[in-house]
N, C-alpha and C positions, 0 to 999 in steps of 0.2 A: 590538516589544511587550515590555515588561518581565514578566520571570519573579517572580511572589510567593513568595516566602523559605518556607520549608518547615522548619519544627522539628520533629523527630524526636528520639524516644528512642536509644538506641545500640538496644537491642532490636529498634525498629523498622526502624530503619536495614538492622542483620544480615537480620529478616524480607525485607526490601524485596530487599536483596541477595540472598539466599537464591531468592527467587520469581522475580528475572529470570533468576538464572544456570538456573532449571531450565523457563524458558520457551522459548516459541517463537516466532516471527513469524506470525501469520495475515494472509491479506488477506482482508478483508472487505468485502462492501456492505451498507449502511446504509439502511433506511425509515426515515423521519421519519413515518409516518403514525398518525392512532388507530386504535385494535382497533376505534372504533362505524364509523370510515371504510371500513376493509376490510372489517369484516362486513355492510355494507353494498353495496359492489364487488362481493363475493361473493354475494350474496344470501343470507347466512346468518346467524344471529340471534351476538349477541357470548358467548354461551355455547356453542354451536356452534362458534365462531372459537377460542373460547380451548381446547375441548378438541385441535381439531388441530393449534395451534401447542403445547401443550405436547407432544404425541407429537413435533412436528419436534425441539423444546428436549431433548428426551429419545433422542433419536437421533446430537445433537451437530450435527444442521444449522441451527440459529438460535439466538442468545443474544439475548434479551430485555431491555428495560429499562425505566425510565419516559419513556415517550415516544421509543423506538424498538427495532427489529428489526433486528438482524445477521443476514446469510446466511453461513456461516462456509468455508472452501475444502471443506471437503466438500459440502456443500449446491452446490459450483458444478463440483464432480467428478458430483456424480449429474445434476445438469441439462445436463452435458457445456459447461457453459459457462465452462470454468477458462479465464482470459485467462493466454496466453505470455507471459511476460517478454522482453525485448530488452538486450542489453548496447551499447551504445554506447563504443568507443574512441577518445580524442579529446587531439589535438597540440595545442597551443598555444602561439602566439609568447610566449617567455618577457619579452618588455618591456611584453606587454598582457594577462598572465596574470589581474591582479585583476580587471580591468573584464570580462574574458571566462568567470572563474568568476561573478562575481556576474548576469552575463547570461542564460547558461546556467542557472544556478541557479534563475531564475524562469521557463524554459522547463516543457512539462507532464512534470517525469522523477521517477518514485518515488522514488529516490536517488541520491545524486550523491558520487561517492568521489576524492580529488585520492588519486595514486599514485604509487610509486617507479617508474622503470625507465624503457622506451622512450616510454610517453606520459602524458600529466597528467593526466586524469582517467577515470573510466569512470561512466557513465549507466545503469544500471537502467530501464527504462520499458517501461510496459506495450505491449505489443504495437500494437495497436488503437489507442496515441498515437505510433506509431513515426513514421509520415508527417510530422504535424505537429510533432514534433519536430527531428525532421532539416530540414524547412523554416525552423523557428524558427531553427537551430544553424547553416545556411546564409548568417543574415544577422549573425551575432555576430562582430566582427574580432577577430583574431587568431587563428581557427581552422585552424589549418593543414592539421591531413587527420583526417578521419573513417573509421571503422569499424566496419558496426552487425553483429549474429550476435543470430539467433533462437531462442532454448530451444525447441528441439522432444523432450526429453525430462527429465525432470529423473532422473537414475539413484541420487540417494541426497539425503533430504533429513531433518531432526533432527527 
C-alpha cells in the first residue's frame, strides 16, 4: 500500500514532532457502531446515551469520534479486562532470515522488533493470541528455537 506524501510546514513538522515525543502508546478497542444503535441495545433514548458517554469521555475511559468509540487502557484497568502482553524470543537460521521475517510478520503479533545479540527478533503479542501465534511460528522454516515470557506485572510504565 503506498503512503500519500505529506507536506508540512517546518512549524508543523516541529508541532508533530513535539506531540510524539511527549506521547504515549495506548492500546485501545474500537466500536464501529452508531450512538441510534447502542441507544437502542441499551434501551435508552440517544440523549440518554450521549449523557453517559460524555461522563465516560470525561473520565478519560472513551475517546469519541465520527462514527466510533475507543475504550482506552483505563476503561480496560476498571473492567479488569487489561489483556497481558507476551514477549516472544526467537532464533532464526541466518540463510532464511528474510522469508522467515516476512512470515512471521503476518503472524497475529503487535510488534515485531529484528535485534542485536543472542537472537533475531522479539514478538510483542497479545496474550490471548499467544497460542495461535506460537502455532503459526511452529510452521515458519527457519525458526530455530523459540521463547515466549508472559507480562504478569508491568512495574513502571511512561
Amino acid at each position: 500500500m503506498a503512503v500519500k506524501r505529506v507536506t508540512l510546514t517546518e512549524k508543523q513538522l516541529r508541532l508533530l514532532h513535539m506531540l510524539f515525543g511527549m506521547s504515549k502508546a495506548l492500546r485501545v478497542y474500537t466500536v464501529e457502531k452508531s450512538q441510534d444503535m447502542l441507544a437502542k441495545e441499551l434501551g435508552i433514548t440517544r440523549q440518554a446515551l450521549n449523557i453517559h458517554l460524555r461522563r465516560l469521555k470525561e473520565e478519560g475511559l472513551i475517546r469519541t469520534g465520527r462514527g466510533f468509540i475507543d475504550l482506552t487502557e483505563k476503561a480496560l484497568r476498571v473492567l479488569k479486562a487489561e489483556a497481558a502482553s507476551a514477549f516472544v524470543l526467537i532464533k532464526v537460521e541466518p540463510k532464511l532470515r528474510q522469508e522467515a521475517y516476512k512470515r512471521i510478520s503476518e503472524l497475529p503479533v503487535e510488534k515485531l522488533y529484528r535485534v542485536t545479540g543472542g537472537i533475531d527478533l522479539i514478538a510483542m503479542v497479545d496474550q490471548s493470541k499467544l497460542d495461535s501465534f506460537l502455532r503459526g511460528l511452529s510452521t515458519v522454516e527457519g525458526v530455530r528455537e523459540t521463547s515466549a515470557h508472559v507480562v504478569i506485572e508491568i512495574l513502571k510504565e511512561t
